[in-house]
Backbone as a printed PyTorch tensor [residue, N CA C, xyz], in Angstrom:
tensor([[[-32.2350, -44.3290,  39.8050],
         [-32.5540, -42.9420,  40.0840],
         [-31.4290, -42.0630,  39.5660]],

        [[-32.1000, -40.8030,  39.0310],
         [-30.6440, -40.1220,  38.5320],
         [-29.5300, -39.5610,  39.6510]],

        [[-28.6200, -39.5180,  39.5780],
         [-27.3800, -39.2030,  40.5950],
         [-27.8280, -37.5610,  40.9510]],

        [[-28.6920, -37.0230,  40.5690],
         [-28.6190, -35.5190,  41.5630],
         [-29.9830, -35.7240,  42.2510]],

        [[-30.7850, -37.1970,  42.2510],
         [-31.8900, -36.9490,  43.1180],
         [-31.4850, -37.0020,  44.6320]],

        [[-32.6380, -36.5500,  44.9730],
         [-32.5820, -36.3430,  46.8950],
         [-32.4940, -37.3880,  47.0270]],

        [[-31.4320, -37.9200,  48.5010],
         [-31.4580, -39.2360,  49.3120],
         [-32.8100, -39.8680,  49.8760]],

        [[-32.9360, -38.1060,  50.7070],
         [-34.7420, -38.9150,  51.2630],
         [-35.7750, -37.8360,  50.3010]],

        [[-37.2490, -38.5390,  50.8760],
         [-38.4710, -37.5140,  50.5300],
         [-39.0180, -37.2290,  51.9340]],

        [[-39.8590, -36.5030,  51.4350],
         [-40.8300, -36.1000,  53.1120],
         [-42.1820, -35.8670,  52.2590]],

        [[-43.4920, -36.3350,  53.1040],
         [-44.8070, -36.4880,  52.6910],
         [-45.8200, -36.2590,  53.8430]],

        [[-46.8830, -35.3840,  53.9750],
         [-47.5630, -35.2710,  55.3400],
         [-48.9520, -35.4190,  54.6810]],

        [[-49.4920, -36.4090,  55.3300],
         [-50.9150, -36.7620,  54.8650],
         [-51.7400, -36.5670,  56.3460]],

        [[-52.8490, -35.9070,  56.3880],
         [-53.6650, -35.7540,  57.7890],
         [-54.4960, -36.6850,  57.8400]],

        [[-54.5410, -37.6610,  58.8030],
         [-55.5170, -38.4340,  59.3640],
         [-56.8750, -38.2160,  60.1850]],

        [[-57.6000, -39.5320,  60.2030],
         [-59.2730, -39.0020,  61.2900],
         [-58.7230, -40.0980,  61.9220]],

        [[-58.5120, -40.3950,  63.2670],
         [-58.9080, -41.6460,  63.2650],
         [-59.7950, -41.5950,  64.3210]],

        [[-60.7280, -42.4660,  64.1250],
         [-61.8790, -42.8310,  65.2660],
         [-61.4710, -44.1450,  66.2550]],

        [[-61.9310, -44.1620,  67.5300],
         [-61.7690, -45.1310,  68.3550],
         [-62.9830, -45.2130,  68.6500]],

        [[-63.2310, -46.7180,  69.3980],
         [-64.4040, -47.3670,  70.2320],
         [-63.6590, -47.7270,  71.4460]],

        [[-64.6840, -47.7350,  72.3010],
         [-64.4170, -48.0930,  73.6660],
         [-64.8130, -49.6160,  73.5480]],

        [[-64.1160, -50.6560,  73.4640],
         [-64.4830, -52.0310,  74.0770],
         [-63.7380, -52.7450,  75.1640]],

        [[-64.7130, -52.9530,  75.7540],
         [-64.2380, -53.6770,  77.1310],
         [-63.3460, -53.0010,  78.2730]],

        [[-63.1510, -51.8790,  78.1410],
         [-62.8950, -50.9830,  79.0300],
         [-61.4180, -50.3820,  78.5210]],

        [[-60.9350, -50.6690,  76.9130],
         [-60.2080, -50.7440,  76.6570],
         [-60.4020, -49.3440,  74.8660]],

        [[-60.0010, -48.4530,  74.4920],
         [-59.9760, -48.1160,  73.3410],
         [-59.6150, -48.3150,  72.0870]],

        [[-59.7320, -49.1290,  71.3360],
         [-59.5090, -49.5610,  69.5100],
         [-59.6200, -48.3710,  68.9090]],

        [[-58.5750, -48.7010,  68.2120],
         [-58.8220, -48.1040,  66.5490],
         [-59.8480, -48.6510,  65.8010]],

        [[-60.9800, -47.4530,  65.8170],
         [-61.9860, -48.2560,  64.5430],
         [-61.6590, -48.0930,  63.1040]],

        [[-61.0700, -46.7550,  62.6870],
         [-60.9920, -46.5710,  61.1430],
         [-59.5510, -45.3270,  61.2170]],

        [[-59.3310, -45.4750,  60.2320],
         [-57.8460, -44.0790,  60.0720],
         [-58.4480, -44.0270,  58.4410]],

        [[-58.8220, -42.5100,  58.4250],
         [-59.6140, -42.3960,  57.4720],
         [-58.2550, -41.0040,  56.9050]],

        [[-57.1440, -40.8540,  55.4850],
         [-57.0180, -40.3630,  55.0050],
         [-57.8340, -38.6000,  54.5350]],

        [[-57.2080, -37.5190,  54.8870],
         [-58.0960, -36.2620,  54.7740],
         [-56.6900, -35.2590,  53.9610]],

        [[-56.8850, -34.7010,  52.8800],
         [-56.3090, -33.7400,  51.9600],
         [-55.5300, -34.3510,  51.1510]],

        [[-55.7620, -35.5420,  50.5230],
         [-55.4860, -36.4060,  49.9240],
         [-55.5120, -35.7400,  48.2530]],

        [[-54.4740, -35.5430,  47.6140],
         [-54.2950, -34.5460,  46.6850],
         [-55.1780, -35.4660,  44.7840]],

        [[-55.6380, -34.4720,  44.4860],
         [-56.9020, -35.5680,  43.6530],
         [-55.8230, -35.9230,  42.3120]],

        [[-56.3170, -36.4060,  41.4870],
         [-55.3830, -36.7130,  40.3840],
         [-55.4790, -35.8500,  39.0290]],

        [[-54.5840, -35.7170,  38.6350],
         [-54.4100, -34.0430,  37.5880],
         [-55.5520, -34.2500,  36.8370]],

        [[-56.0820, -33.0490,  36.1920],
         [-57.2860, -33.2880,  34.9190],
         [-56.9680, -33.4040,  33.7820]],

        [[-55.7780, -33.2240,  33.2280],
         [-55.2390, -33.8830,  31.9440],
         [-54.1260, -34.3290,  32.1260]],

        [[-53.8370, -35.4440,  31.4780],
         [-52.6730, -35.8860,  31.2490],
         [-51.4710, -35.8750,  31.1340]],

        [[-50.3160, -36.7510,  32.0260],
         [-48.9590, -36.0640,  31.5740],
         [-48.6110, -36.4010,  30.1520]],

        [[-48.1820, -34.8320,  29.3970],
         [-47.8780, -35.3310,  28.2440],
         [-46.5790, -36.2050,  27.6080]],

        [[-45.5410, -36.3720,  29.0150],
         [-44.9420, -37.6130,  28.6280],
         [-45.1240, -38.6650,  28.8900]],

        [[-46.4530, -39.1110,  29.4600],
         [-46.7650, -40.6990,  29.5440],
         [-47.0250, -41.0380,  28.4750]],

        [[-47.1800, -42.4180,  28.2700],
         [-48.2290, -43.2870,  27.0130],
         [-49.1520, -43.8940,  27.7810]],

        [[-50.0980, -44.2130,  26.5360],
         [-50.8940, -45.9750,  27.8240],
         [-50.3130, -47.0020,  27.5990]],

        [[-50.3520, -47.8960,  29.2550],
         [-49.7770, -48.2670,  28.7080],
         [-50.5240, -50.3220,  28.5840]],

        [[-50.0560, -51.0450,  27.8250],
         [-50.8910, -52.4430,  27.7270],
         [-50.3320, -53.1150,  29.1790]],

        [[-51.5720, -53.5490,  29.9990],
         [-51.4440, -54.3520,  30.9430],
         [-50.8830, -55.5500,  30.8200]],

        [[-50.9640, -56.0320,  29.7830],
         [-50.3930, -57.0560,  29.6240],
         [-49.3420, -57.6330,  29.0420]],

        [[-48.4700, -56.6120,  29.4110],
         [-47.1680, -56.7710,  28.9470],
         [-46.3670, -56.6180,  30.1680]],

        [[-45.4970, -57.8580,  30.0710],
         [-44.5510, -57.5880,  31.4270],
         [-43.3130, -56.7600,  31.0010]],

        [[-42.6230, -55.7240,  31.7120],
         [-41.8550, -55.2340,  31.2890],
         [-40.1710, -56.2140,  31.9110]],

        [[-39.2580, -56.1950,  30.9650],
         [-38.3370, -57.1900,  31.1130],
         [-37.6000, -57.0740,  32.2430]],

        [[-37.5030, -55.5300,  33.0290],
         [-36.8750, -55.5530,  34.2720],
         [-37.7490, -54.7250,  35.0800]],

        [[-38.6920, -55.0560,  36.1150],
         [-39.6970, -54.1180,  36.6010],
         [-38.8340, -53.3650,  37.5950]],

        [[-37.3100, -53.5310,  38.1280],
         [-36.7170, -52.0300,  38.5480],
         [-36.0910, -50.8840,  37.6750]],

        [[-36.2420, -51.1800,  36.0570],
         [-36.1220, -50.1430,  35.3050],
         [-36.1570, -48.9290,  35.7570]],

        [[-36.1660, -47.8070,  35.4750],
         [-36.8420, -46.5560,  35.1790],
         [-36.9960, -46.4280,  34.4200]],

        [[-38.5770, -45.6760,  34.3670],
         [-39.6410, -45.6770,  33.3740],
         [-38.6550, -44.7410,  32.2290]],

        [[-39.5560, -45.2050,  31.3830],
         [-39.3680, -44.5430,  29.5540],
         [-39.9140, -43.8770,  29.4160]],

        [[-39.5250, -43.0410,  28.3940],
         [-40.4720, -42.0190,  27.9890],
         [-40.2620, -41.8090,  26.5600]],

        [[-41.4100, -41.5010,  25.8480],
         [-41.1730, -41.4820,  24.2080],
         [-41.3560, -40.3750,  24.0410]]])
């Protein structure tokens, strides 16, 4: 990571979650994700694509950019 990034992050995602009553007891039935941010409509123009099937030689690198 470069030396002037932030130590921490912070992220707030809103949840549903539903419960059932079984056995006199309440479960979690589902935790359903809500404002879940969609994915851009064009492209970053410094990515590439890239081949799946290539392992990269150190996967804690940081990414490249051409």
């Amino acid at each position: 990571m470069p030396p002037d990034a932030p130590k921490t992050t912070e992220s707030h995602t809103d949840h549903l979650f539903s419960f059932v009553l079984r056995n006199g007891q309440w479960e979690l039935s589902s935790d359903q994700l809500l404002n879940v941010p969609s994915p851009p409509t064009k492209p970053d123009e410094k990515s590439v694509p890239v081949d799946p099937s290539v392992t990269p030689a150190d996967p804690l690198a940081p990414q490249t950019y051409i």
